[in-house]
N, C-alpha and C positions, 0 to 999 in steps of 0.2 A: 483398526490397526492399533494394535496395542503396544505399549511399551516390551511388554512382557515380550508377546509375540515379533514386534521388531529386533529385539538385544538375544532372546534365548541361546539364539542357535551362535552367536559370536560368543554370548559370553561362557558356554560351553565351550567354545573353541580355547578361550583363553585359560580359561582354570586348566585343560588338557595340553597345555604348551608353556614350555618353560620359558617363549620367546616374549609370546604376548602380541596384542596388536599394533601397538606402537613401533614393536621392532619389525613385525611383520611391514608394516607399512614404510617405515626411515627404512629399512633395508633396502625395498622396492625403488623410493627414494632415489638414495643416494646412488644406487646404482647407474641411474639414468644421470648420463651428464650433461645433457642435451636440454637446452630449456625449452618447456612446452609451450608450445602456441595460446593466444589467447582466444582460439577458433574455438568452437563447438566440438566438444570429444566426437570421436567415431568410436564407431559400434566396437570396436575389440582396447581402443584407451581406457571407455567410460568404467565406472566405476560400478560396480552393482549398488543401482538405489532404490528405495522404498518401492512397492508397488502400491497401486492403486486399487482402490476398492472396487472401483467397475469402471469400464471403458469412459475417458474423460474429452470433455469437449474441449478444453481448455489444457495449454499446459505451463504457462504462466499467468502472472498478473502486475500489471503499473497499475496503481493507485495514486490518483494525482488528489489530493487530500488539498483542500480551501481553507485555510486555518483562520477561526473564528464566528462562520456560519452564515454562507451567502443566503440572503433571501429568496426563495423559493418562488413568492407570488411578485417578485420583479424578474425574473431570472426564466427560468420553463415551467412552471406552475400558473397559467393565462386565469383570471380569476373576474371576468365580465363583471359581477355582481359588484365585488369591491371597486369598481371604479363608479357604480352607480352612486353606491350609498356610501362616497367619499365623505369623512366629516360626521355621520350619523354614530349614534352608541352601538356597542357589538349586543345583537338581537339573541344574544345566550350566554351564560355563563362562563365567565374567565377560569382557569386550572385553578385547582384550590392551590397550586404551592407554582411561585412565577417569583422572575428574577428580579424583577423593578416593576412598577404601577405604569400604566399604559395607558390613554386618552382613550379616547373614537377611533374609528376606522380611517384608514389612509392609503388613498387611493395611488397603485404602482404611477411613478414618473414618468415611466417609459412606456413607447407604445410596442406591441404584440404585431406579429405576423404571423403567415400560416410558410412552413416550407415545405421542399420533396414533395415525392408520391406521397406519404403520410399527411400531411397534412398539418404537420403539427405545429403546437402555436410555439416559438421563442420570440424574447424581446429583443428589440434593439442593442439593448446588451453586449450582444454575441452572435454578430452577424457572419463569423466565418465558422463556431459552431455548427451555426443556424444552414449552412450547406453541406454539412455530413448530419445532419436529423432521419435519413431514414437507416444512418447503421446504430443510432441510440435506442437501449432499450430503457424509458423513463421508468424511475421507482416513484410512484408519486406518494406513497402512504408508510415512510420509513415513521420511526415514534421511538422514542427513546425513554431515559427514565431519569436523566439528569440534566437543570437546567443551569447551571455553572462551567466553564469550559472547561474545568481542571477533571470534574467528574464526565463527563460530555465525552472527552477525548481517551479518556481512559476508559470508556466504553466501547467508543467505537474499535478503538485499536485494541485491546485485549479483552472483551466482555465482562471486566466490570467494571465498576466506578470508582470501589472503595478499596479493594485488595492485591497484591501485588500477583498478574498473573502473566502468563508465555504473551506474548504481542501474536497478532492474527498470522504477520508474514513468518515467524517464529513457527507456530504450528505448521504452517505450508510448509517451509522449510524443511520442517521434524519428519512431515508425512509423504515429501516426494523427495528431499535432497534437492541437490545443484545439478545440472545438468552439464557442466562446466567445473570437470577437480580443481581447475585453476583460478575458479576464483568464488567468494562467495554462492550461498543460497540465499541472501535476503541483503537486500541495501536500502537504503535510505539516502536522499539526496537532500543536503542542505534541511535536515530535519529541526523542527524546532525544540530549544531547551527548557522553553515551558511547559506549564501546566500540565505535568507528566513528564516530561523530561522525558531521559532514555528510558524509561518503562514502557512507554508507548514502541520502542523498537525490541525491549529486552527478551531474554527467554526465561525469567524467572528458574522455577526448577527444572526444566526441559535442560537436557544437556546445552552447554551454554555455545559449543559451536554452530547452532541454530541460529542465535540471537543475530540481530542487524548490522550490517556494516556499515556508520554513519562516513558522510563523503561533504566536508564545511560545514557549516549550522546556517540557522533561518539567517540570524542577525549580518553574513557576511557574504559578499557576492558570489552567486556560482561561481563566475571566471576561477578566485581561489577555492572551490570545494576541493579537498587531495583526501586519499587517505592514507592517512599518518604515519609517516614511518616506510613508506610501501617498495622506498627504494635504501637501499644501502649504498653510501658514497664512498662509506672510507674501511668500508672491506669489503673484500673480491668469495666470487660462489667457492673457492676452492675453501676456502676459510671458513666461511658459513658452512660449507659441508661437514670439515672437520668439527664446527664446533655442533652441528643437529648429530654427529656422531658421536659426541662425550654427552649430550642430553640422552640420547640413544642407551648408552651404555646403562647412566643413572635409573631412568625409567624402567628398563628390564629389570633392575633389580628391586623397584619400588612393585612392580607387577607384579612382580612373584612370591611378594610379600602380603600385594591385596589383587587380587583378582579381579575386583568388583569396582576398581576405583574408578566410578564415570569421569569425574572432575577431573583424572588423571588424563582417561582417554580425550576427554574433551583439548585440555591442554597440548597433546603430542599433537591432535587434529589442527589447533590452531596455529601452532608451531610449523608445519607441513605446507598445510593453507598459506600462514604469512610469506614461506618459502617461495612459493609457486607464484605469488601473486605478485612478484618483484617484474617480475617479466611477462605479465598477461595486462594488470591494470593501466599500465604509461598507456598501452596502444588500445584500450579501448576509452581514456580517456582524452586521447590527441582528436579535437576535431577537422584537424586540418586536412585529411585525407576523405571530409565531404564535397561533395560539391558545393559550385558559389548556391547555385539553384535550390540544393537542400537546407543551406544555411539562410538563405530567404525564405523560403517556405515556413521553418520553424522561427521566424523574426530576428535573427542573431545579427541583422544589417537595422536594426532600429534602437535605440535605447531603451525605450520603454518597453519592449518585447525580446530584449538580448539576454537575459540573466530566466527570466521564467525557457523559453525556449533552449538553452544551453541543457536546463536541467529536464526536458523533454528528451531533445539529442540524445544527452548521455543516457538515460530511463530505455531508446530502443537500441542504444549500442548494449549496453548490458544483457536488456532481455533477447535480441538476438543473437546472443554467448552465451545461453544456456543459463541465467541467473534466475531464477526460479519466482522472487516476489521482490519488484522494487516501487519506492515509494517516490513521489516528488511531493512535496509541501510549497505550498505557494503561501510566504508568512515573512514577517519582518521583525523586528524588534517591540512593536507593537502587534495587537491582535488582530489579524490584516482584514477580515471580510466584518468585522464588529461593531457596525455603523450603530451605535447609540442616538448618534446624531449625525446630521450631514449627511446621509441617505445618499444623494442621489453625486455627492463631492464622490465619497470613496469607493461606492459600488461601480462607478465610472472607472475611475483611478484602476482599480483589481482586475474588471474585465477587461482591463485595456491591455493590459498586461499579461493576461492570459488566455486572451479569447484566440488569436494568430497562433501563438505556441500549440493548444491543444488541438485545434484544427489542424495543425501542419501534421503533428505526430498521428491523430489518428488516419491523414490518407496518406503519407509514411508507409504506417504498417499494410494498410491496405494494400496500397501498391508492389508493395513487398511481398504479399501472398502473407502477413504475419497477422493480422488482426483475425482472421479465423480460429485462428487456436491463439488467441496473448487475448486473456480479458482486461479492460480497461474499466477503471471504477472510477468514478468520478461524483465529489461531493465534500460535505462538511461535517462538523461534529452536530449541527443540529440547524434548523432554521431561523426565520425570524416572525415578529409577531404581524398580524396585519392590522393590529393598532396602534396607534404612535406613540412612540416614548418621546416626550419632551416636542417642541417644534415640529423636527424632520428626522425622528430615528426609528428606529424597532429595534425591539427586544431580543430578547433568546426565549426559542421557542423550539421544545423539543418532541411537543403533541404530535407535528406534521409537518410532514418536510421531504422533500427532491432529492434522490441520488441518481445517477445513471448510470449504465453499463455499457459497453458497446464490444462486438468480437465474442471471440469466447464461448459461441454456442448460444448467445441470447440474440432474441426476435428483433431486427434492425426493424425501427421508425412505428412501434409498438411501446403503450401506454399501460402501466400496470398499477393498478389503485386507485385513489382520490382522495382527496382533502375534502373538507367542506365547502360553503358555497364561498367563501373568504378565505381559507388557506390556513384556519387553524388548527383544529383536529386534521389524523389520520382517521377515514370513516367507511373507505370500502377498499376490500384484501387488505389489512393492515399489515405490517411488513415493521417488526421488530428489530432491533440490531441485530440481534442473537436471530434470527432468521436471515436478515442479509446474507450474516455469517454461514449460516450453515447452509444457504443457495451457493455464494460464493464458492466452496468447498465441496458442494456437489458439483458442478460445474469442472474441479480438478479432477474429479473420482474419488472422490473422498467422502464418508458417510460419517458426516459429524458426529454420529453417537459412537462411533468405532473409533475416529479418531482420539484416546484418549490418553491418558498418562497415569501412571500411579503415583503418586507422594502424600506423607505425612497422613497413610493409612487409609486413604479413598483415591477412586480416579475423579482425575478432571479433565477437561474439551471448553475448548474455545467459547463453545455453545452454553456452559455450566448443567443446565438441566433441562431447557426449553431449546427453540430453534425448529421452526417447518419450512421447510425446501418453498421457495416458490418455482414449483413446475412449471405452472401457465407462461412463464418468459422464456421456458427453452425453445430454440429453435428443432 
């Protein structure tokens, strides 16, 4: 799906029309005085959007993103051997290029259980996890190529480390749209303004109506996430109309002057979008029309689990209105999963905090009939070392490391790859970012080397030049 091949046929339309699609659109608009629902379009509202490369198993995705780099082999990565040879030196070669000097080997705090029909091993950690393990599909052999967070996170989230490129849910966005005219295609909850900042949600060159819709930041509690602006107090729709009516006019004559102006269109779209989204986001972000029982489920009745689970809530009100890719970051003012030290203090503290929330949301959707088709990602910008920094800490470590899926067309309570006999390297099916990426996106129907864009005289994709599907995890 090419840029070329997605715009041709409008932007012929446009050069051939005096009106443009601006006006085409405010026209449509404004004519409607009814404000629309924040439901799911129906088949003759929706909008015509992107099609899909080949039949898709998935047709969203919540990425609940661990900001900092939970460790692996304390976490679902069971590693027998490292608790043998707790204390002893690592019996092979450390990465020629590592973020801080590392001791001996250190043996996980926690103890391992097996659950489900699978069998699989999670720690104490994450014991209500630990009861939805046969709809996880684990990645055991992710591998990255940055061990810094700043480059780490700008990998994960737009494929590279060092250049400014489209964010992942940007390109989902680009390649299927919103399923929902009323309100975004990609949001971000309480994203963090670190280490990448808004690049991590941005669209770079991609027309910029694709880009993220952030909802509060890491540093400030859910309860306030808003976004900004999203109601007008002290003028009425009739006023608004008139004045997207004198924007209207402007526009049509800027159109017909460039034809070609994406920036232009992008503008009128968001313009449109902010419009609609006065009377769609209040009601998908009031939780008071859950129940007590779903608001216990997601932990919203505990302090330590009220603020991570709020932003779960919101994550399935959204994706069941049609929001096409949204994110939750679990992250603070500091680097929340970054146990330098204190190990066993803060990895406590984080799953305590998130282990109830994402349990709740995944049998949520489940129970919903929504986890079949909404893929759920779940992980970090990289892992940690299984040798000790200092005392009680580990490192950042990007050789080998855990993400999971579950829903979405992938194999429930199913194991894909390996680390080594300790947890350092990725050593069987290795499973690149740039592959995640381009499984993830098969999984939507989307053929990462088609997905791509033109600018500044080459195309680009998410994927940049590499990216293999892992098959083996479809269901």
């Amino acid at each position: 799906m090419t840029a070329s091949s997605l715009l041709a046929g409008r932007r012929q339309l446009l050069k051939r029309s005096a009106v443009g699609f601006g006006y085409l659109a405010l026209a449509s608009l404004l004519a409607d005085e009814r404000a629309r629902s924040a439901s799911a379009m129906t088949t003759t509202d929706a909008p015509r959007l992107p099609q899909p490369h080949f039949p898709a198993r998935a047709k969203r995705v919540i990425f609940l993103f661990m900001k900092g780099g939970p460790s692996h082999m304390d976490t679902f990565d069971y590693k027998p051997q490292l608790q043998k040879d707790d204390g002893k030196p690592l019996p092979f070669e450390k990465p020629r290029v590592q973020f801080a000097p590392t001791q001996n080997l250190f043996a996980s705090p926690w103890k391992f259980a097996q659950y489900g029909e699978s069998g699989s091993w999670v720690s104490e950690l994450f014991p209500h996890v630990a009861g939805c393990v046969d709809d996880l599909c684990m990645l055991h052999s992710l591998h990255g190529t940055n061990a810094a967070h700043g480059g780490a996170l700008l990998k994960l989230h737009t494929g590279s480390d060092n250049f400014v490129r489209p964010s992942m849910g940007a390109w989902v966005n680009y390649g299927l749209g919103s399923e929902n005219s009323d309100l975004p295609g990609f949001v971000t909850i309480c994203p963090t303004l670190a280490h990448g900042g808004v690049r991590n949600w941005g669209a770079a060159f991609l027309p910029a109506h694709v880009q993220g819709t952030p909802l509060g930041v890491a540093s400030a509690p859910s309860s306030q996430a808003t976004i900004k602006h999203a109601r007008n107090t002290w003028m009425n729709s009739a006023i608004q109309q008139e004045q997207l009516a004198l924007l209207d006019q402007m526009n049509r004559r800027h159109r017909e002057q460039a034809a070609d102006d994406d920036a232009l269109e992008s503008r009128i779209a968001s313009f449109e979008l902010a419009f609609r989204m006065q009377q769609a986001t209040p009601d998908v972000m009031d939780l008071s029309d859950e129940t007590e029982s779903t608001h216990r489920m997601y932990g919203l009745d505990d302090p330590i689990t009220e603020d991570f689970g709020r932003q779960c809530l919101m994550a399935r009100r959204f994706s069941e209105r049609g929001v096409r890719f949204v994110q939750v970051t679990h992250s603070d003012t500091a680097v929340q999963w970054d146990q330098h030290s204190k190990l066993k203090e803060g990895h406590e503290k984080n799953a305590r905090e998130v282990d109830k929330p994402i349990a709740g949301l995944l049998r949520d959707l489940k129970q919903r009939g929504l986890l079949r088709d909404t893929l759920v990602l779940w992980g970090g910008e990289f892992g940690r070392t299984p040798t000790a920094q200092g005392k009680d800490g580990r490192d950042h470590n990007p050789e080998g490391f855990t993400m999971w899926m579950a829903g979405g067309g992938v194999k429930g309570g199913f194991h894909y790859g390996a680390t080594d006999e300790y947890g350092y390297y990725a050593v069987e099916d290795k499973m690149h970012i740039h592959d995640m990426h381009a499984t993830l996106l098969h999984l939507l129907g989307l053929d990462h080397t088609q997905l791509t864009y033109r600018y500044a005289g080459r195309d680009f994709r998410l994927t940049d030049v590499a990216g293999k599907v892992a098959d083996k995890i479809f269901a």
